[in-house]
Structure formats: structure tokens, C-alpha cells
Backbone bond lengths (Angstrom), bond angles and torsions (degrees), N, CA, C in turn:
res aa  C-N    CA-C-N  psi(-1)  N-CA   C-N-CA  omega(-1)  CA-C   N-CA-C  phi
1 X - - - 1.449 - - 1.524 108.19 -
2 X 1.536 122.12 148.32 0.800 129.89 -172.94 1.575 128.61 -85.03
3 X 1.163 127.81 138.62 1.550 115.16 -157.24 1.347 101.86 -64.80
4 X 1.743 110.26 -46.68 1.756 97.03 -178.85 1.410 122.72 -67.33
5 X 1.228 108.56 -9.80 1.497 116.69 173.85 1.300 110.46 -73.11
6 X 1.756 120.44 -50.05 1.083 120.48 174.82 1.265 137.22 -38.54
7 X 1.761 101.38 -55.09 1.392 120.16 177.02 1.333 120.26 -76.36
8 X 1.512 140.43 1.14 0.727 160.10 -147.50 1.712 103.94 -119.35
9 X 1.384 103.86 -64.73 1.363 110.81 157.04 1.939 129.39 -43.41
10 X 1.065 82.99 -61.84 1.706 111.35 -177.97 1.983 91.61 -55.11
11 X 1.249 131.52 -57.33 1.315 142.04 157.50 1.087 103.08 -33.16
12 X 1.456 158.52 -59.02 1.415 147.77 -94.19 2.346 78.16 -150.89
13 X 0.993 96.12 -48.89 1.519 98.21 -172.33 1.656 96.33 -64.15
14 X 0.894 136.29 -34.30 1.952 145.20 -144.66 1.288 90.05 -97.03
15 X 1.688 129.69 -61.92 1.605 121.93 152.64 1.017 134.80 -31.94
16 X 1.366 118.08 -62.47 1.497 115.64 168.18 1.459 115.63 -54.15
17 X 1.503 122.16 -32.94 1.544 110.29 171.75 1.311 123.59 -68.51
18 X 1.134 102.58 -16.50 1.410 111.18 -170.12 1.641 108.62 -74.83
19 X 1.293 100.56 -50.73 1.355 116.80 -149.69 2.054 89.25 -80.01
20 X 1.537 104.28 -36.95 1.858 107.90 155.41 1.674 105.22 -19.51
21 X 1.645 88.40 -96.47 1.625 116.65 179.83 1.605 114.79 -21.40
22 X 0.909 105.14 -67.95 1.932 111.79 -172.86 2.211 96.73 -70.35
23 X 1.312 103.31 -21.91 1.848 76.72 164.60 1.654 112.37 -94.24
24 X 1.480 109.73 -12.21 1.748 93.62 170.92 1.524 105.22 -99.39
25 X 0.942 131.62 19.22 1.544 123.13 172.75 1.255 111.36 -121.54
26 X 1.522 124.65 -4.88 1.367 119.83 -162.81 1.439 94.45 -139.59
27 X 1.533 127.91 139.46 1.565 127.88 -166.43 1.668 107.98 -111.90
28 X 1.775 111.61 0.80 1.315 118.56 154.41 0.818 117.22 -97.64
29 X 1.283 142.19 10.48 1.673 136.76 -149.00 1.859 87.57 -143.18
30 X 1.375 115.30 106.59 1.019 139.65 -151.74 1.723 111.76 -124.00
31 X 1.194 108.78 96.36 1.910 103.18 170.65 1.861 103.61 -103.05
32 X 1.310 111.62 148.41 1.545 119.62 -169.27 1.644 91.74 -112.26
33 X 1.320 105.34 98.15 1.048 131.04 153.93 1.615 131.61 -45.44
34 X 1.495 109.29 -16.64 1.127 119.19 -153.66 2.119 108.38 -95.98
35 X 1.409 74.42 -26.64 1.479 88.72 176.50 2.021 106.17 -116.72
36 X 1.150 116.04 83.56 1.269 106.13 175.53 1.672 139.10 -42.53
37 X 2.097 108.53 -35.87 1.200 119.10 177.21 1.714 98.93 -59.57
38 X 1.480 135.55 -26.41 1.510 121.67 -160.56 1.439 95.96 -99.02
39 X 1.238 133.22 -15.11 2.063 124.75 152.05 1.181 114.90 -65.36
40 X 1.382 126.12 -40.41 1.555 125.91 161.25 1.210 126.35 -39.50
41 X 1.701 108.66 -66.37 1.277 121.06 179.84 1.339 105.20 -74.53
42 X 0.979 153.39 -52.95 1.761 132.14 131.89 1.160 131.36 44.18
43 X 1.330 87.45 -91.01 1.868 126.80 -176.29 1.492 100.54 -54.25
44 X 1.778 117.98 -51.88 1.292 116.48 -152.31 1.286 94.54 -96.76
45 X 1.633 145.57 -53.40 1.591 121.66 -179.21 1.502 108.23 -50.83
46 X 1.487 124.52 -29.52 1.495 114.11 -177.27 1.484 125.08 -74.55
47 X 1.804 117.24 -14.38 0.912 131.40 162.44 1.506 124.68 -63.36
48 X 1.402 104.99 -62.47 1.345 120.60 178.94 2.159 104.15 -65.22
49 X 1.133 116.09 -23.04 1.327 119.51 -167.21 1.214 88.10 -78.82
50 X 1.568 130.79 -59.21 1.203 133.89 -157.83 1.851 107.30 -69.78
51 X 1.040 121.07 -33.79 1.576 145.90 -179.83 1.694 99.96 -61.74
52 X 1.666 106.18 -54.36 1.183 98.76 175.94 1.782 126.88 -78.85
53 X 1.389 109.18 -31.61 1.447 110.87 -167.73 1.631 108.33 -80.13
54 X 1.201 109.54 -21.73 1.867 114.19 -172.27 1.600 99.48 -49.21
55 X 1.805 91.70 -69.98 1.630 76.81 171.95 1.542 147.67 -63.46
56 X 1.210 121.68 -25.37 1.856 125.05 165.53 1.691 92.18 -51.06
57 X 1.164 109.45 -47.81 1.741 114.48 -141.89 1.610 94.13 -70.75
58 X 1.001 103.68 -35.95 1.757 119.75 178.55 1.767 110.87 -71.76
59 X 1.146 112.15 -57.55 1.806 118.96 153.53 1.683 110.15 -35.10
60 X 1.219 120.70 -65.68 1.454 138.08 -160.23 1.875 105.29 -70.93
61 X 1.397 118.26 -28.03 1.011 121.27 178.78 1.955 106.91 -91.83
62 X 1.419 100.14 -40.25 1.445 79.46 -173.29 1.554 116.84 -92.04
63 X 1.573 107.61 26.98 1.621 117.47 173.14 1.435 89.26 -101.08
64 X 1.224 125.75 -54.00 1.621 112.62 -145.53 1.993 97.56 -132.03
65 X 1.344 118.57 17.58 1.632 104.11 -171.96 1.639 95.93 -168.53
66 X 1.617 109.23 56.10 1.587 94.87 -165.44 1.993 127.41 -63.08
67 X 1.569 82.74 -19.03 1.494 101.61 -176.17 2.002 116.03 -66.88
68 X 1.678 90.33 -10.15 1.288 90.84 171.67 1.849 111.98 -93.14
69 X 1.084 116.15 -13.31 0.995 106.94 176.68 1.690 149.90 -14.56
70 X 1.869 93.61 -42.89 1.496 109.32 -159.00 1.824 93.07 -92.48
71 X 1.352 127.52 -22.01 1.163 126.31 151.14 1.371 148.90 -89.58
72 X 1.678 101.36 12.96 1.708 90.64 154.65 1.414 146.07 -26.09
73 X 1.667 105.51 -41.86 1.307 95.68 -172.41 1.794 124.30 -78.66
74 X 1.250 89.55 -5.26 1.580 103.35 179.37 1.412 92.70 -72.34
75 X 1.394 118.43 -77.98 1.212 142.24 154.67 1.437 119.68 12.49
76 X 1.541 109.67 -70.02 1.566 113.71 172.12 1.387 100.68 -63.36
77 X 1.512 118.74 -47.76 1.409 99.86 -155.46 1.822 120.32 -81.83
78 X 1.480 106.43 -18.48 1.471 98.35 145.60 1.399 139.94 -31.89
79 X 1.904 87.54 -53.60 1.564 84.51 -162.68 1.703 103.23 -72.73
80 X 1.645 109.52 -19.01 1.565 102.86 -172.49 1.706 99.45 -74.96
81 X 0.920 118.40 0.23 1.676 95.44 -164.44 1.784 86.23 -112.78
82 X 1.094 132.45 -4.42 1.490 138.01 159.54 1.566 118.38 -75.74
83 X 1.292 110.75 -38.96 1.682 123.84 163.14 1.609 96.61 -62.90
84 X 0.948 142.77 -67.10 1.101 143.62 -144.48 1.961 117.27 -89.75
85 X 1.134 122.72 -31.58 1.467 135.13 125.61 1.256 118.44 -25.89
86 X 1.382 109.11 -63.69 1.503 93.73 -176.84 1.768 119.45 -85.53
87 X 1.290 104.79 1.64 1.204 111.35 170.35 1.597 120.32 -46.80
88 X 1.139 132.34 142.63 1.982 118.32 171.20 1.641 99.55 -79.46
89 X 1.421 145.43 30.60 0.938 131.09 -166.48 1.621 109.63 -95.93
90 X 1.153 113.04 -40.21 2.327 114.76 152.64 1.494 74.20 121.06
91 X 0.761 159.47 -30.93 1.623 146.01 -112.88 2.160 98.58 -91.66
92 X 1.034 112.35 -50.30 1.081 134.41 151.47 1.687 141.86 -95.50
93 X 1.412 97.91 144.82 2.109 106.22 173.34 1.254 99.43 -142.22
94 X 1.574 118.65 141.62 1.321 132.01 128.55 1.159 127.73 -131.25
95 X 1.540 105.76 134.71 1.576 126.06 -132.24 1.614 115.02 -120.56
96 X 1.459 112.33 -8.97 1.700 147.12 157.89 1.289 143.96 -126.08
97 X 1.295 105.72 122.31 1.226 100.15 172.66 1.880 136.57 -44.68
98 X 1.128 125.79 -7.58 1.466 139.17 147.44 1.395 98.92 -53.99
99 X 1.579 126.18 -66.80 1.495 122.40 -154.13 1.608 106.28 -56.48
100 X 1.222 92.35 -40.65 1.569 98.57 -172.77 1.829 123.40 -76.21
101 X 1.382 108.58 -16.43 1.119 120.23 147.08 1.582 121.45 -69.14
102 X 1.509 131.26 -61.95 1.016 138.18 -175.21 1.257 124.94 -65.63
103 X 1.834 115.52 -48.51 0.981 133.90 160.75 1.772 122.51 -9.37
104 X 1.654 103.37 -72.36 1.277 90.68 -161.11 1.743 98.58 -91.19
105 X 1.156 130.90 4.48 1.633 144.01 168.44 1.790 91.98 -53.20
106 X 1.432 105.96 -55.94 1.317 123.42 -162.02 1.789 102.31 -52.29
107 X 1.476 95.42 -75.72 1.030 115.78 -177.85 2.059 132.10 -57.37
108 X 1.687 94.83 0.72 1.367 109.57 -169.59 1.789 85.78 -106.95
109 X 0.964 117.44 -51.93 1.434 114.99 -175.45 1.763 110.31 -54.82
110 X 1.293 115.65 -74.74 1.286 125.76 163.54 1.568 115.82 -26.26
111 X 1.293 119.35 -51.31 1.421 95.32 169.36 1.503 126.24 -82.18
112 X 1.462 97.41 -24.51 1.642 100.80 178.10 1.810 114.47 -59.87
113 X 1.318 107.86 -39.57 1.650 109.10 168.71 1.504 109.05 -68.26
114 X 1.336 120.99 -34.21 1.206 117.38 -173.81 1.731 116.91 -77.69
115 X 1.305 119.25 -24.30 1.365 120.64 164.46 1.630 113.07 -65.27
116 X 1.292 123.81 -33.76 1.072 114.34 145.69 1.571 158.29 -39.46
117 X 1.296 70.76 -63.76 2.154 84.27 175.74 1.499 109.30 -87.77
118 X 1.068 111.93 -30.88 1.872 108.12 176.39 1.581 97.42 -66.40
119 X 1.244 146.89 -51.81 1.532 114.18 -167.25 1.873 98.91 -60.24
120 X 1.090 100.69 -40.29 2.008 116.98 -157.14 1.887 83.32 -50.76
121 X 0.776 86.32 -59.11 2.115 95.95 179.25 1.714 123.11 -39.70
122 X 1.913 96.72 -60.26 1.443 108.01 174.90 1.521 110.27 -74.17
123 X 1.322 113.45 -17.42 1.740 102.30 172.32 1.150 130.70 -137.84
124 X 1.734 106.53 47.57 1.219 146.56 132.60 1.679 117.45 -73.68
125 X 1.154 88.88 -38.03 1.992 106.20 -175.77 1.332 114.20 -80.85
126 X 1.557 108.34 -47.69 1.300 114.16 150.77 1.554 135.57 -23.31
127 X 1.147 91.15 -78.51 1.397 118.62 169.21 1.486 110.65 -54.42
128 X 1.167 123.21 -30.45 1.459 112.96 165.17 1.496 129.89 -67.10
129 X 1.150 91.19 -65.79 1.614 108.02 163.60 1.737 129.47 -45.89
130 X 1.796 112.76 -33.01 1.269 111.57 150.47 1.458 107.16 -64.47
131 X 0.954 138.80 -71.83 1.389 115.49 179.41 1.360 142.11 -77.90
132 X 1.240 126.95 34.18 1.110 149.47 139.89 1.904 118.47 -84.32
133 X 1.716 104.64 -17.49 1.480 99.05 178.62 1.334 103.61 -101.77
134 X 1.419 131.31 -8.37 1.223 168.23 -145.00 1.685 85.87 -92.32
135 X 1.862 101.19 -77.19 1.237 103.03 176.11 1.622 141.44 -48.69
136 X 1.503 79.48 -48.94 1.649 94.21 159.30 1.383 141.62 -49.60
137 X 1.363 91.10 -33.64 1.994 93.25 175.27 1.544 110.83 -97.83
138 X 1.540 128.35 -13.69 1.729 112.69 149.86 1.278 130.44 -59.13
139 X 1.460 81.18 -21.85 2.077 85.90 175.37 1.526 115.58 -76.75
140 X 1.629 124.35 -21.30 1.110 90.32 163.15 1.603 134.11 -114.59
């Protein structure tokens, strides 16, 4: 597998957990289950939104707001889950002011652990499976 594929994935999985987490912990923070293609499409403008804005947002702070610096990532991911709300796509709601405070707290932590342990996971598995094919081809 390919590394940009990898990370890309591993990115796209850490969002979607995230964005999981903050609808079972939070009773404004709303995913519509009902239509699966609009959690998908979800997941992926908030990925790519968040992918894109970290860095401007990170540029934009250390020209004119350096003290914001150490919270970008909250930061980006607000603003992606505000792009994406207002999107017409249904897939998501938040419906309080708590969610929208907590929300992206939620969702910044969750992926930040999750960029972690998902490679540690996929190449643990990796690593299994090479040597399990490893095994397989002395045997014959």
C-alpha cells in the first residue's frame, strides 16, 4: 500500500471517528444516519477542508495573531465543521451553542489520538501478514 494512500486513509478514518465521537457524546452535535451517502460526503469535504485550512490558518496566524498559534488545530477544525454545516448536503447538524464549543475540542482530540494509533494498528497488521506470507512460502 501506498504511503499517500495510507495516510490519506488513516486521515479520512481519524475524521470519521471523530466526527462518530462528538455525535455520541454531544446531544447537539447531530450525524443523519438515515442517509449514509451525506456521512460520507461529510467525512471527506471535512477532511480535505481541514487538510486544506490548517495550513492558511497557520500562515494567517503567524503573520497577524501569533499567540494563536498553538491552537490551530481546533481552529481549522471549527472552521471545517462550519463549512460543512452550512453545506445543503443533510449529512450533519449542530443545534447548540455547547456543540459548537465542544464539538470541535471533541473532534481535535479524537483525531489527534487517532493519527496515532491507526498507523501503530495498520503496521502491526502489516507486519503480521508479511509474516504470515513469509511463512507461507517456506512451506512450499
Amino acid at each position: 500500500m501506498g504511503l499517500f494512500f495510507m495516510r490519506t486513509l488513516i486521515f479520512l478514518l481519524s475524521s470519521a471517528l471523530g466526527l462518530i465521537v462528538a455525535d455520541l457524546l454531544l446531544t447537539g452535535f447531530t450525524i443523519d444516519w438515515s442517509q449514509w451517502w451525506g456521512f460520507v460526503l461529510c467525512v471527506l469535504i471535512f477532511t480535505v477542508l481541514q487538510s486544506l485550512l490548517a495550513p492558511w490558518i497557520t500562515s494567517m496566524a503567524h503573520r497577524y495573531a501569533p499567540a494563536l498559534l498553538g491552537g490551530i488545530g481546533i481552529i481549522s477544525t471549527f472552521a471545517a465543521l462550519l463549512i460543512v454545516v452550512l453545506l445543503p448536503i443533510g449529512g450533519l447538524r449542530i443545534t447548540d451553542a455547547i456543540s459548537w464549543i465542544l464539538g470541535p475540542v471533541v473532534i481535535w482530540v479524537i483525531t489527534a489520538v487517532s493519527t496515532v494509533v491507526l498507523p501503530l494498528l495498520l503496521i502491526k497488521r502489516g507486519v503480521r501478514e508479511a509474516a504470515a506470507a513469509r511463512s507461507a512460502a517456506k512451506k512450499r
